[in-house]
C-alpha positions as CSV (number, residue, x, y, z in Angstrom):
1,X,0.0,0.0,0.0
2,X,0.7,4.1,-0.3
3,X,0.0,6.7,1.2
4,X,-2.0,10.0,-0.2
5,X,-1.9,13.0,2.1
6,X,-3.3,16.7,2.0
7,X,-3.6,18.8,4.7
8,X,-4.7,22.2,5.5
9,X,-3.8,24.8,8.5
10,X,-6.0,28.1,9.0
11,X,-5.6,30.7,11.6
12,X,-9.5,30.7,12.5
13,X,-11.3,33.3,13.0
14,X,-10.9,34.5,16.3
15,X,-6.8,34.4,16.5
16,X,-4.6,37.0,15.2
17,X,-2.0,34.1,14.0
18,X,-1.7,30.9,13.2
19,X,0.7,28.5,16.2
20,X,-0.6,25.5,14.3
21,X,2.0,23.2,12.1
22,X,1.8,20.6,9.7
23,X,4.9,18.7,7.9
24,X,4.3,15.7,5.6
25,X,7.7,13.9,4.2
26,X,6.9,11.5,1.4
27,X,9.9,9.8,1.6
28,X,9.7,8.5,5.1
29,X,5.5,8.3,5.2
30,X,5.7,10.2,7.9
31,X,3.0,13.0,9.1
32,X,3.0,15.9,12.0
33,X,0.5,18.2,13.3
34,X,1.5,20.8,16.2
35,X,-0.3,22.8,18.0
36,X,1.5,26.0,19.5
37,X,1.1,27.7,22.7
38,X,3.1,30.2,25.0
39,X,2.6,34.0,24.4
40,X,2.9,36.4,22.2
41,X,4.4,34.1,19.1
42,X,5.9,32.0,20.6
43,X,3.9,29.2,20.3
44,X,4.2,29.6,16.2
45,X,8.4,29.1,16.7
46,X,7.3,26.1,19.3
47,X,5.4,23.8,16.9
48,X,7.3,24.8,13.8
49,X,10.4,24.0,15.8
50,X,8.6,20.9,16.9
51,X,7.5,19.3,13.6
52,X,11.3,20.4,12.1
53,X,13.2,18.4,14.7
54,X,11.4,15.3,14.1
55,X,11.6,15.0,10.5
56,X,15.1,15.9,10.7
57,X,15.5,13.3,13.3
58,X,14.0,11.0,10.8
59,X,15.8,12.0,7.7
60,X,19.3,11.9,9.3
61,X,18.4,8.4,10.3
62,X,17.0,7.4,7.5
63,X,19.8,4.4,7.1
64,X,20.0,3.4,10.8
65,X,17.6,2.1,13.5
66,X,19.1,5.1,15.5
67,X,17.7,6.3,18.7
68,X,20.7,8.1,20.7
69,X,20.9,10.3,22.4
70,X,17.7,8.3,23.9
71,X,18.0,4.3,24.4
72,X,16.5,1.7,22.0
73,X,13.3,0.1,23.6
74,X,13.5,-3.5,22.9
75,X,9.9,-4.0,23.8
76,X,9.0,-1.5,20.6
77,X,9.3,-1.1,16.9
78,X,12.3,-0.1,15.2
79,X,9.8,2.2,13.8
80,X,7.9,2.8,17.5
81,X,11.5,3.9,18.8
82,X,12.6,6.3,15.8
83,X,9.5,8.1,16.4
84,X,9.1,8.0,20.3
85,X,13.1,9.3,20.0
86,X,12.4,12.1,17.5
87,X,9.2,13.4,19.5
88,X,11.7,13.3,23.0
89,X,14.4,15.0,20.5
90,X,11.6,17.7,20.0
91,X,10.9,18.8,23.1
92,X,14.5,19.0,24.4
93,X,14.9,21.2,21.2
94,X,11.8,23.2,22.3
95,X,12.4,23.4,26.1
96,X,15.8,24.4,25.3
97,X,14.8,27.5,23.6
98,X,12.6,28.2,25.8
99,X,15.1,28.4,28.7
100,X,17.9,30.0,26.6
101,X,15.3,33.2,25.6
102,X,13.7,35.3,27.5
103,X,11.4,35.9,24.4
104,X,10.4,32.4,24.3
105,X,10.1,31.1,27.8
106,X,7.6,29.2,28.5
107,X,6.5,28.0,25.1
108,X,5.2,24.9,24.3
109,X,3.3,22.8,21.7
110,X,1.6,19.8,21.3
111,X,2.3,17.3,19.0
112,X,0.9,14.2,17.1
113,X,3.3,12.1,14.2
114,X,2.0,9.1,12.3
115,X,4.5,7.0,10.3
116,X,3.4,4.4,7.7
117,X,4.7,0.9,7.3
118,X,3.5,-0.6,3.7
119,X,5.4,-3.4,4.5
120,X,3.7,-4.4,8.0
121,X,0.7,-2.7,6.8
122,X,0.6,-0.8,10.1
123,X,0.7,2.5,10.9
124,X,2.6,3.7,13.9
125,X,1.2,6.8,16.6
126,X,3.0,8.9,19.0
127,X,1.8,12.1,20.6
128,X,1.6,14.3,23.4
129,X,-1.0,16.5,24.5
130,X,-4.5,17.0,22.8
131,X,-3.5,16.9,18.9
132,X,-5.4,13.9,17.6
133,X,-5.7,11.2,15.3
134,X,-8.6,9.6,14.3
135,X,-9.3,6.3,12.1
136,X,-12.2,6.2,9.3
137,X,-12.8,3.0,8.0
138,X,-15.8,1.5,6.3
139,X,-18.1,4.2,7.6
140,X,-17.1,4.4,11.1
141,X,-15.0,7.1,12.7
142,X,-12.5,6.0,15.8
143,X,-10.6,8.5,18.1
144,X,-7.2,6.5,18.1
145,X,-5.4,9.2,20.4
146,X,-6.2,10.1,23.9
147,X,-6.3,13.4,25.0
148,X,-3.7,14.2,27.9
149,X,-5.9,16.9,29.7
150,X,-7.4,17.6,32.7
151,X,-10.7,16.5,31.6
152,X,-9.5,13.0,30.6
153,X,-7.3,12.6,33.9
154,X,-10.2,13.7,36.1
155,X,-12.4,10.8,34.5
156,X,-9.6,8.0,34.5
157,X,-9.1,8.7,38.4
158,X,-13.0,9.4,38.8
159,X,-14.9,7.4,36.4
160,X,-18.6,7.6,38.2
161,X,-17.8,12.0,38.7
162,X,-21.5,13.1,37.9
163,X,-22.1,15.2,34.9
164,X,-22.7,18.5,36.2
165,X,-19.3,18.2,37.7
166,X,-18.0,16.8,34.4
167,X,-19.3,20.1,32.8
168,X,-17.6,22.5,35.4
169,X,-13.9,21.4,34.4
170,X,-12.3,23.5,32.6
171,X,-11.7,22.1,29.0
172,X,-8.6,23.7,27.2
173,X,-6.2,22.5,30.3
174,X,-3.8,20.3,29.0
175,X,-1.4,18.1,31.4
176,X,1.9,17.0,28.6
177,X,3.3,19.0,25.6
178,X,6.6,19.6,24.2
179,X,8.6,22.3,25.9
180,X,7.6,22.5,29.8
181,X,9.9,20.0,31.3
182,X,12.9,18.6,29.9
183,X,11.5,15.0,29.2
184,X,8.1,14.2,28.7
185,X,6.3,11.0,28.4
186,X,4.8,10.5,24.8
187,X,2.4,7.7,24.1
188,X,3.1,5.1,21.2
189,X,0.6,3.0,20.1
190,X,0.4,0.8,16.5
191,X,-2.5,0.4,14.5
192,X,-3.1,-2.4,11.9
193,X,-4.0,-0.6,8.9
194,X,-6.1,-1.8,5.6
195,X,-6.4,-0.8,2.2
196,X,-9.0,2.2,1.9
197,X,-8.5,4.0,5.1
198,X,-8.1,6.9,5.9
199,X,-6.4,9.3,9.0
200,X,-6.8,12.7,10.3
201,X,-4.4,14.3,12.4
202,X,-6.0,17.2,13.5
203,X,-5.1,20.0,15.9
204,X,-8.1,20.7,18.5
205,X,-9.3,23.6,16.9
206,X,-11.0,21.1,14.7
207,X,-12.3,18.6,16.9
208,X,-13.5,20.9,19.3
209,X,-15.5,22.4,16.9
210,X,-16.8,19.4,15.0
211,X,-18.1,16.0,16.0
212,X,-17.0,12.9,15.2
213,X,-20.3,12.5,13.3
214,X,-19.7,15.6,11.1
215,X,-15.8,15.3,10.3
216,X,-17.3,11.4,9.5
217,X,-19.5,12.9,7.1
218,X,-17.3,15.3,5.3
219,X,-14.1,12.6,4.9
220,X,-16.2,9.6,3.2
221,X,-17.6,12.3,0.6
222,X,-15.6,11.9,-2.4
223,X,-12.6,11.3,-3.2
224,X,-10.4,14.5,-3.4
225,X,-8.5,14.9,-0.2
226,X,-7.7,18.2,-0.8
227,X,-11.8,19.1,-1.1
228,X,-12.3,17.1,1.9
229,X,-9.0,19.5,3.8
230,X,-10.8,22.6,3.2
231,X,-14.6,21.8,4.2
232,X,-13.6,20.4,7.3
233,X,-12.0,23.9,7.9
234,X,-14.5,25.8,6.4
235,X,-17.2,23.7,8.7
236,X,-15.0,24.8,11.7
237,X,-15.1,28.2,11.3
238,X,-18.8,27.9,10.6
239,X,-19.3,26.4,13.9
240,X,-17.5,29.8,15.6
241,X,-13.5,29.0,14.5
242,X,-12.3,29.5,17.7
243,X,-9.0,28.2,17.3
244,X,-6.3,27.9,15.0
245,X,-7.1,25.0,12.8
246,X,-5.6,21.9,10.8
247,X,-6.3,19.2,9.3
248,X,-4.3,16.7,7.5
249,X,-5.8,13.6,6.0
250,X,-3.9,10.4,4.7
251,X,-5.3,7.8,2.8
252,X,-4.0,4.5,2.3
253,X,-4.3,2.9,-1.2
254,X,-2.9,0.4,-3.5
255,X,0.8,1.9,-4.8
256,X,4.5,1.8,-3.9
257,X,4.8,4.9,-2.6
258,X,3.4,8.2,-0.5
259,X,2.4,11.0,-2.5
260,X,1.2,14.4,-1.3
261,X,-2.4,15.5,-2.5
262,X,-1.8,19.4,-4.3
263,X,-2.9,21.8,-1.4
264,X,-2.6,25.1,0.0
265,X,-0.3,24.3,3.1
266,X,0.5,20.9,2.2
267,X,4.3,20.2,1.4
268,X,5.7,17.1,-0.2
269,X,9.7,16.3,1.6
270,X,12.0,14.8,-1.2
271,X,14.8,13.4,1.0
272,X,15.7,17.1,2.6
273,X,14.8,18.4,6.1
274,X,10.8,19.3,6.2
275,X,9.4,22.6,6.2
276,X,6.8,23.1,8.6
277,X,3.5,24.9,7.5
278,X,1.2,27.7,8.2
279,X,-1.3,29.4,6.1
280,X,-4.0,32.2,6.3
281,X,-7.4,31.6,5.6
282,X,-9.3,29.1,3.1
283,X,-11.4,32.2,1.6
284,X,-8.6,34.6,1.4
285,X,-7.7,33.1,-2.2
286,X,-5.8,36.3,-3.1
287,X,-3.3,34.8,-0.8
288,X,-3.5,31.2,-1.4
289,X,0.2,30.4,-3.3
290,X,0.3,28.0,-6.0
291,X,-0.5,23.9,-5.6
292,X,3.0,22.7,-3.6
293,X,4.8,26.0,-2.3
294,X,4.1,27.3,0.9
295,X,5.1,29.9,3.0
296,X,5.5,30.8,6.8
297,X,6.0,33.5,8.5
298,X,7.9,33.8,12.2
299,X,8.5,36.5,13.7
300,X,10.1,37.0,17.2
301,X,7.4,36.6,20.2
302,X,7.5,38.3,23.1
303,X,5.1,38.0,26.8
304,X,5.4,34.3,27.1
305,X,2.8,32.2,29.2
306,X,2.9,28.9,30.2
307,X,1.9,26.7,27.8
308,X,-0.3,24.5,30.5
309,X,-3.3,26.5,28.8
310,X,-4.9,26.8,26.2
Protein backbone atom coordinates (compact mmCIF):
# COMPACT_ATOMS: atom_id res chain seq x y z
CA UNK A 1 0.00 0.00 0.00
CA UNK A 2 0.66 4.14 -0.31
CA UNK A 3 -0.01 6.66 1.19
CA UNK A 4 -2.03 9.99 -0.24
CA UNK A 5 -1.87 13.04 2.05
CA UNK A 6 -3.34 16.71 2.04
CA UNK A 7 -3.64 18.77 4.66
CA UNK A 8 -4.71 22.25 5.50
CA UNK A 9 -3.76 24.78 8.53
CA UNK A 10 -5.95 28.10 9.05
CA UNK A 11 -5.57 30.75 11.65
CA UNK A 12 -9.49 30.71 12.45
CA UNK A 13 -11.33 33.34 13.01
CA UNK A 14 -10.87 34.49 16.33
CA UNK A 15 -6.84 34.36 16.50
CA UNK A 16 -4.59 37.04 15.22
CA UNK A 17 -1.99 34.13 13.97
CA UNK A 18 -1.67 30.90 13.16
CA UNK A 19 0.71 28.52 16.16
CA UNK A 20 -0.62 25.48 14.27
CA UNK A 21 1.98 23.23 12.13
CA UNK A 22 1.77 20.61 9.74
CA UNK A 23 4.88 18.68 7.92
CA UNK A 24 4.31 15.67 5.56
CA UNK A 25 7.67 13.94 4.22
CA UNK A 26 6.92 11.54 1.39
CA UNK A 27 9.94 9.83 1.59
CA UNK A 28 9.65 8.49 5.11
CA UNK A 29 5.48 8.31 5.17
CA UNK A 30 5.71 10.23 7.94
CA UNK A 31 2.96 12.98 9.10
CA UNK A 32 2.95 15.87 11.96
CA UNK A 33 0.49 18.23 13.26
CA UNK A 34 1.46 20.80 16.21
CA UNK A 35 -0.31 22.79 18.00
CA UNK A 36 1.52 26.01 19.46
CA UNK A 37 1.09 27.72 22.73
CA UNK A 38 3.08 30.21 24.96
CA UNK A 39 2.59 33.95 24.35
CA UNK A 40 2.87 36.43 22.25
CA UNK A 41 4.39 34.07 19.06
CA UNK A 42 5.90 32.02 20.55
CA UNK A 43 3.88 29.22 20.28
CA UNK A 44 4.18 29.55 16.21
CA UNK A 45 8.41 29.08 16.74
CA UNK A 46 7.28 26.15 19.28
CA UNK A 47 5.36 23.77 16.93
CA UNK A 48 7.30 24.76 13.83
CA UNK A 49 10.42 24.03 15.78
CA UNK A 50 8.63 20.88 16.90
CA UNK A 51 7.55 19.29 13.61
CA UNK A 52 11.28 20.44 12.11
CA UNK A 53 13.17 18.37 14.70
CA UNK A 54 11.35 15.35 14.13
CA UNK A 55 11.58 14.97 10.55
CA UNK A 56 15.13 15.95 10.66
CA UNK A 57 15.52 13.28 13.27
CA UNK A 58 13.95 11.00 10.76
CA UNK A 59 15.82 12.03 7.74
CA UNK A 60 19.34 11.91 9.32
CA UNK A 61 18.44 8.40 10.27
CA UNK A 62 17.01 7.38 7.54
CA UNK A 63 19.79 4.44 7.06
CA UNK A 64 20.03 3.38 10.76
CA UNK A 65 17.55 2.06 13.55
CA UNK A 66 19.10 5.05 15.51
CA UNK A 67 17.67 6.32 18.72
CA UNK A 68 20.74 8.07 20.71
CA UNK A 69 20.88 10.27 22.44
CA UNK A 70 17.65 8.35 23.90
CA UNK A 71 18.04 4.32 24.44
CA UNK A 72 16.46 1.71 21.98
CA UNK A 73 13.30 0.08 23.58
CA UNK A 74 13.53 -3.49 22.89
CA UNK A 75 9.87 -4.03 23.76
CA UNK A 76 8.97 -1.50 20.63
CA UNK A 77 9.34 -1.11 16.90
CA UNK A 78 12.27 -0.13 15.17
CA UNK A 79 9.80 2.22 13.84
CA UNK A 80 7.90 2.76 17.51
CA UNK A 81 11.54 3.88 18.85
CA UNK A 82 12.59 6.27 15.81
CA UNK A 83 9.50 8.05 16.42
CA UNK A 84 9.08 7.97 20.29
CA UNK A 85 13.11 9.28 20.05
CA UNK A 86 12.41 12.08 17.51
CA UNK A 87 9.21 13.35 19.52
CA UNK A 88 11.67 13.25 22.96
CA UNK A 89 14.42 14.99 20.48
CA UNK A 90 11.59 17.65 19.98
CA UNK A 91 10.93 18.78 23.08
CA UNK A 92 14.47 18.98 24.39
CA UNK A 93 14.94 21.17 21.23
CA UNK A 94 11.82 23.16 22.31
CA UNK A 95 12.38 23.37 26.15
CA UNK A 96 15.82 24.40 25.33
CA UNK A 97 14.75 27.47 23.63
CA UNK A 98 12.60 28.17 25.85
CA UNK A 99 15.12 28.37 28.72
CA UNK A 100 17.94 30.04 26.64
CA UNK A 101 15.34 33.21 25.61
CA UNK A 102 13.69 35.33 27.46
CA UNK A 103 11.39 35.93 24.44
CA UNK A 104 10.43 32.37 24.33
CA UNK A 105 10.10 31.12 27.85
CA UNK A 106 7.60 29.16 28.46
CA UNK A 107 6.54 28.05 25.15
CA UNK A 108 5.20 24.95 24.31
CA UNK A 109 3.32 22.85 21.72
CA UNK A 110 1.55 19.78 21.26
CA UNK A 111 2.32 17.30 18.99
CA UNK A 112 0.93 14.16 17.06
CA UNK A 113 3.26 12.14 14.18
CA UNK A 114 2.03 9.13 12.35
CA UNK A 115 4.51 6.98 10.33
CA UNK A 116 3.38 4.36 7.72
CA UNK A 117 4.74 0.89 7.31
CA UNK A 118 3.54 -0.56 3.73
CA UNK A 119 5.42 -3.41 4.45
CA UNK A 120 3.70 -4.38 8.01
CA UNK A 121 0.74 -2.74 6.79
CA UNK A 122 0.57 -0.83 10.13
CA UNK A 123 0.66 2.50 10.92
CA UNK A 124 2.58 3.72 13.85
CA UNK A 125 1.17 6.82 16.55
CA UNK A 126 2.99 8.86 19.01
CA UNK A 127 1.79 12.13 20.63
CA UNK A 128 1.57 14.29 23.36
CA UNK A 129 -0.99 16.51 24.48
CA UNK A 130 -4.52 17.04 22.82
CA UNK A 131 -3.52 16.91 18.90
CA UNK A 132 -5.40 13.85 17.57
CA UNK A 133 -5.71 11.22 15.29
CA UNK A 134 -8.60 9.60 14.32
CA UNK A 135 -9.32 6.34 12.05
CA UNK A 136 -12.21 6.20 9.26
CA UNK A 137 -12.82 3.05 7.99
CA UNK A 138 -15.78 1.55 6.30
CA UNK A 139 -18.09 4.16 7.63
CA UNK A 140 -17.12 4.45 11.05
CA UNK A 141 -14.99 7.09 12.72
CA UNK A 142 -12.52 5.98 15.85
CA UNK A 143 -10.57 8.45 18.08
CA UNK A 144 -7.18 6.54 18.13
CA UNK A 145 -5.39 9.16 20.39
CA UNK A 146 -6.21 10.10 23.91
CA UNK A 147 -6.28 13.40 25.04
CA UNK A 148 -3.68 14.21 27.88
CA UNK A 149 -5.94 16.87 29.73
CA UNK A 150 -7.45 17.60 32.71
CA UNK A 151 -10.74 16.48 31.65
CA UNK A 152 -9.46 13.03 30.58
CA UNK A 153 -7.35 12.61 33.93
CA UNK A 154 -10.18 13.70 36.12
CA UNK A 155 -12.37 10.82 34.49
CA UNK A 156 -9.60 8.03 34.46
CA UNK A 157 -9.13 8.66 38.42
CA UNK A 158 -13.05 9.42 38.78
CA UNK A 159 -14.92 7.37 36.41
CA UNK A 160 -18.65 7.65 38.24
CA UNK A 161 -17.78 12.00 38.72
CA UNK A 162 -21.53 13.10 37.92
CA UNK A 163 -22.13 15.19 34.89
CA UNK A 164 -22.71 18.52 36.22
CA UNK A 165 -19.27 18.24 37.74
CA UNK A 166 -17.97 16.81 34.36
CA UNK A 167 -19.29 20.05 32.83
CA UNK A 168 -17.55 22.49 35.38
CA UNK A 169 -13.92 21.35 34.39
CA UNK A 170 -12.25 23.55 32.58
CA UNK A 171 -11.73 22.10 29.01
CA UNK A 172 -8.58 23.65 27.23
CA UNK A 173 -6.23 22.50 30.32
CA UNK A 174 -3.76 20.25 29.02
CA UNK A 175 -1.43 18.14 31.41
CA UNK A 176 1.89 16.97 28.64
CA UNK A 177 3.25 18.96 25.61
CA UNK A 178 6.58 19.61 24.23
CA UNK A 179 8.61 22.26 25.87
CA UNK A 180 7.57 22.51 29.85
CA UNK A 181 9.94 20.03 31.25
CA UNK A 182 12.88 18.65 29.90
CA UNK A 183 11.50 15.04 29.20
CA UNK A 184 8.08 14.23 28.71
CA UNK A 185 6.29 11.03 28.35
CA UNK A 186 4.80 10.48 24.75
CA UNK A 187 2.36 7.72 24.06
CA UNK A 188 3.15 5.06 21.18
CA UNK A 189 0.60 3.04 20.06
CA UNK A 190 0.35 0.80 16.54
CA UNK A 191 -2.51 0.35 14.54
CA UNK A 192 -3.11 -2.42 11.87
CA UNK A 193 -4.05 -0.63 8.92
CA UNK A 194 -6.10 -1.84 5.60
CA UNK A 195 -6.39 -0.81 2.22
CA UNK A 196 -8.99 2.24 1.90
CA UNK A 197 -8.45 3.97 5.10
CA UNK A 198 -8.14 6.87 5.95
CA UNK A 199 -6.42 9.26 8.97
CA UNK A 200 -6.83 12.67 10.32
CA UNK A 201 -4.39 14.31 12.39
CA UNK A 202 -5.97 17.17 13.46
CA UNK A 203 -5.14 20.04 15.87
CA UNK A 204 -8.14 20.72 18.52
CA UNK A 205 -9.25 23.63 16.87
CA UNK A 206 -11.04 21.07 14.75
CA UNK A 207 -12.27 18.55 16.88
CA UNK A 208 -13.50 20.93 19.28
CA UNK A 209 -15.46 22.42 16.86
CA UNK A 210 -16.80 19.40 14.98
CA UNK A 211 -18.05 16.00 16.03
CA UNK A 212 -17.03 12.87 15.17
CA UNK A 213 -20.31 12.49 13.31
CA UNK A 214 -19.65 15.57 11.06
CA UNK A 215 -15.82 15.30 10.35
CA UNK A 216 -17.26 11.42 9.45
CA UNK A 217 -19.49 12.92 7.10
CA UNK A 218 -17.29 15.26 5.31
CA UNK A 219 -14.09 12.59 4.87
CA UNK A 220 -16.18 9.65 3.25
CA UNK A 221 -17.59 12.31 0.61
CA UNK A 222 -15.59 11.93 -2.38
CA UNK A 223 -12.59 11.28 -3.17
CA UNK A 224 -10.38 14.55 -3.40
CA UNK A 225 -8.51 14.89 -0.16
CA UNK A 226 -7.69 18.22 -0.77
CA UNK A 227 -11.75 19.13 -1.10
CA UNK A 228 -12.32 17.13 1.93
CA UNK A 229 -9.01 19.48 3.76
CA UNK A 230 -10.84 22.56 3.21
CA UNK A 231 -14.58 21.77 4.21
CA UNK A 232 -13.58 20.42 7.30
CA UNK A 233 -12.01 23.92 7.91
CA UNK A 234 -14.47 25.84 6.40
CA UNK A 235 -17.16 23.75 8.71
CA UNK A 236 -14.95 24.78 11.68
CA UNK A 237 -15.15 28.20 11.30
CA UNK A 238 -18.84 27.89 10.60
CA UNK A 239 -19.26 26.37 13.91
CA UNK A 240 -17.51 29.78 15.64
CA UNK A 241 -13.52 29.00 14.45
CA UNK A 242 -12.31 29.48 17.71
CA UNK A 243 -9.05 28.19 17.25
CA UNK A 244 -6.27 27.94 15.02
CA UNK A 245 -7.15 25.00 12.80
CA UNK A 246 -5.61 21.90 10.76
CA UNK A 247 -6.28 19.23 9.31
CA UNK A 248 -4.32 16.67 7.54
CA UNK A 249 -5.76 13.62 6.01
CA UNK A 250 -3.88 10.39 4.66
CA UNK A 251 -5.30 7.82 2.85
CA UNK A 252 -3.98 4.53 2.35
CA UNK A 253 -4.34 2.92 -1.25
CA UNK A 254 -2.88 0.43 -3.49
CA UNK A 255 0.76 1.91 -4.79
CA UNK A 256 4.49 1.84 -3.87
CA UNK A 257 4.84 4.91 -2.61
CA UNK A 258 3.45 8.17 -0.45
CA UNK A 259 2.37 11.00 -2.52
CA UNK A 260 1.24 14.42 -1.30
CA UNK A 261 -2.42 15.47 -2.47
CA UNK A 262 -1.84 19.43 -4.30
CA UNK A 263 -2.87 21.84 -1.40
CA UNK A 264 -2.55 25.14 0.00
CA UNK A 265 -0.27 24.27 3.07
CA UNK A 266 0.53 20.86 2.20
CA UNK A 267 4.30 20.21 1.37
CA UNK A 268 5.68 17.14 -0.15
CA UNK A 269 9.73 16.29 1.58
CA UNK A 270 12.03 14.79 -1.15
CA UNK A 271 14.81 13.45 0.95
CA UNK A 272 15.65 17.11 2.61
CA UNK A 273 14.80 18.44 6.09
CA UNK A 274 10.84 19.33 6.16
CA UNK A 275 9.40 22.64 6.24
CA UNK A 276 6.76 23.07 8.60
CA UNK A 277 3.54 24.94 7.54
CA UNK A 278 1.18 27.71 8.18
CA UNK A 279 -1.34 29.44 6.09
CA UNK A 280 -3.98 32.25 6.26
CA UNK A 281 -7.42 31.63 5.59
CA UNK A 282 -9.26 29.09 3.11
CA UNK A 283 -11.37 32.17 1.64
CA UNK A 284 -8.64 34.60 1.38
CA UNK A 285 -7.71 33.13 -2.23
CA UNK A 286 -5.81 36.30 -3.14
CA UNK A 287 -3.30 34.81 -0.77
CA UNK A 288 -3.50 31.21 -1.43
CA UNK A 289 0.16 30.35 -3.33
CA UNK A 290 0.29 28.02 -6.03
CA UNK A 291 -0.47 23.94 -5.56
CA UNK A 292 2.99 22.69 -3.56
CA UNK A 293 4.77 25.98 -2.35
CA UNK A 294 4.06 27.29 0.85
CA UNK A 295 5.12 29.94 3.01
CA UNK A 296 5.55 30.76 6.82
CA UNK A 297 6.04 33.53 8.45
CA UNK A 298 7.94 33.84 12.21
CA UNK A 299 8.48 36.46 13.67
CA UNK A 300 10.10 37.05 17.20
CA UNK A 301 7.36 36.62 20.17
CA UNK A 302 7.48 38.31 23.11
CA UNK A 303 5.15 37.95 26.82
CA UNK A 304 5.44 34.35 27.07
CA UNK A 305 2.83 32.22 29.17
CA UNK A 306 2.90 28.87 30.22
CA UNK A 307 1.87 26.75 27.84
CA UNK A 308 -0.30 24.45 30.48
CA UNK A 309 -3.33 26.53 28.75
CA UNK A 310 -4.93 26.79 26.21
Amino acid sequence: MRAIAAGISDVGLQRDHNEDSFSVMADYDLFIVADGMGGHRAGDVASKLAADTIGEFFVSTSKEDATWPFHFDASLSDEENKLLSAIRMANRQVYEHGVRSRDLRGMGTTVVGVVFSGKENRVYLGHVGDSRVYRIRAGEITQLTRDHSLVNDYLAAMPDMPEDQRNELPKNVITRALGMQDTVEVDIQRDDCQEGDIYLLCSDGLSGMLTDEEILEITIDGDDLDERCRKLIMVANEHGGEDNTTALLVRLEKGERTSVSPTQGATAMKSRPPVSVQTGPVDDLANTPPAGVTAAVIEDPADASPPSER
